[in-house]
C-alpha positions in Angstrom: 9.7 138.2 137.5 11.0 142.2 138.0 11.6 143.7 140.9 9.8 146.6 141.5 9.3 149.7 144.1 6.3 151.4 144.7 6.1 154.3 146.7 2.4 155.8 147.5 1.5 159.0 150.0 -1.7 159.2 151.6 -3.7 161.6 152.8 -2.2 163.4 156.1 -5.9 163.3 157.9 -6.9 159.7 156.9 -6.9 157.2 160.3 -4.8 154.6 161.2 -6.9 152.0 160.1 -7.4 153.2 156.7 -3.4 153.7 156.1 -3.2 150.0 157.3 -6.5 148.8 154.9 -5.0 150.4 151.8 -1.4 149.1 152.9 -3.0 145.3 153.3 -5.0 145.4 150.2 -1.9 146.4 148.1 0.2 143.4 149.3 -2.8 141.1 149.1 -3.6 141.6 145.6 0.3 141.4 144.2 0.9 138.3 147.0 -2.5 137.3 144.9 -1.1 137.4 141.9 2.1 135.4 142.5 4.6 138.0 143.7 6.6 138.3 146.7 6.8 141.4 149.1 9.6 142.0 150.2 10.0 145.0 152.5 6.5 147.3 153.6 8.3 150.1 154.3 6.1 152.7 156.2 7.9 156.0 156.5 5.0 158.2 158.6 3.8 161.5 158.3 6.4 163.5 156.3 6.0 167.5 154.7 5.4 167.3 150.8 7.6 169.2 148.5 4.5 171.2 147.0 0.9 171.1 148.4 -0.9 168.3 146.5 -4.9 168.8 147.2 -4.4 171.7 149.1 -2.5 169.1 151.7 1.1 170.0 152.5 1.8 166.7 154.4 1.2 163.3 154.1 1.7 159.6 155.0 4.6 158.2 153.0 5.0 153.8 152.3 6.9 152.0 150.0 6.2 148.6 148.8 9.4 146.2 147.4 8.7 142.8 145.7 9.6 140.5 142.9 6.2 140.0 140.5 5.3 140.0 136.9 4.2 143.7 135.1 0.8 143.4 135.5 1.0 142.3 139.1 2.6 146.0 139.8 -0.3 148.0 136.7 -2.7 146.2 138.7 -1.1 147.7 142.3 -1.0 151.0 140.5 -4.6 150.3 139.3 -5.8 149.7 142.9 -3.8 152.8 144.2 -5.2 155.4 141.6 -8.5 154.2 142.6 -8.4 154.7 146.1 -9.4 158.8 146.8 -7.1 158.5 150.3 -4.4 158.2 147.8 -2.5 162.0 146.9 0.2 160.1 144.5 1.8 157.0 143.8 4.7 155.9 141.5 6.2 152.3 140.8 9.8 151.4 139.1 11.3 148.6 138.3 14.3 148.2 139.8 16.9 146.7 137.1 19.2 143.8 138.5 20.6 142.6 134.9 23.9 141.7 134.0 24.2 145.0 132.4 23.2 147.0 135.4 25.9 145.0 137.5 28.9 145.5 134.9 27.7 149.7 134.9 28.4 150.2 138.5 31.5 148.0 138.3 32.9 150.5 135.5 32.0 153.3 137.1 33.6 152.4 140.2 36.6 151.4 138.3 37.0 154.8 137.0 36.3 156.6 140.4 39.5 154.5 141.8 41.2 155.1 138.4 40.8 159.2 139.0 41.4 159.0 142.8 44.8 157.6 142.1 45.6 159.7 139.7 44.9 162.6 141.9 47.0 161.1 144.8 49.8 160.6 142.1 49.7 164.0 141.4 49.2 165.3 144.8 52.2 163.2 145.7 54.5 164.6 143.2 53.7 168.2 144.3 54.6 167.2 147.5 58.2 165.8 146.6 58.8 169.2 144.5 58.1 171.4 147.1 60.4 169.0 149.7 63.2 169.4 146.7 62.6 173.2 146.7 63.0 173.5 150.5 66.3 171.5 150.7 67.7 173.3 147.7 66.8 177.0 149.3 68.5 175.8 152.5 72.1 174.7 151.2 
């Protein structure tokens, strides 16, 4: 089991109902195939970056759950048949071991350069006191 993100936008002038109907039949066909949903995410109406079938808005969801691959080809499957649909895209979202010890290094290194900087910011500061008493006696 992956975890997985799909986000999909809809037409801007497609009802209620229909947002909800494609919504519902995603989730029913990956909870169908053994995955768990775990956020529906429904973001609204928002402006697209470029127009997309002559349609410069549209209605924006995201799906997160835990299934197999073809659970998420099939909700991609589903998706891309559905003519409300402007675009969809899915990712897994990778939780492994090595994806864990990658932010852990990187965060290392951030504090690693952040105290260096405050070292060096630090020493400025006690040359510049050292100047100031010496130009005073």
């Amino acid at each position: 089991m992956n975890r997985y993100e799909t986000v999909c936008i809809v037409r801007p002038d497609a009802a209620e109902d229909v947002i909800k109907g494609i919504i519902q039949k995603a989730t029913s066909s990956l909870e169908g195939s053994g995955a768990t949903v775990t956020k529906v995410d429904e973001w609204g109406r928002r402006r697209l970056a470029y127009p997309i079938q002559k349609k410069n808005e549209g209605f924006y969801f995201v799906l997160d759950y835990m299934s197999a691959p073809e659970a998420s080809k099939e909700v991609d499957r589903i998706l891309g048949l559905n003519e409300d649909v402007l675009r969809q895209q899915t990712v897994r979202i990778i939780t492994t071991k090595k994806a864990v010890k990658a932010k852990a290094d990187s965060e290392a290194r951030a504090a690693k350069a952040k105290a260096k900087a405050d070292a060096k910011a630090g020493s400025v500061t006690a040359a510049a006191a050292v100047k100031v008493e010496g130009g005073q006696a």
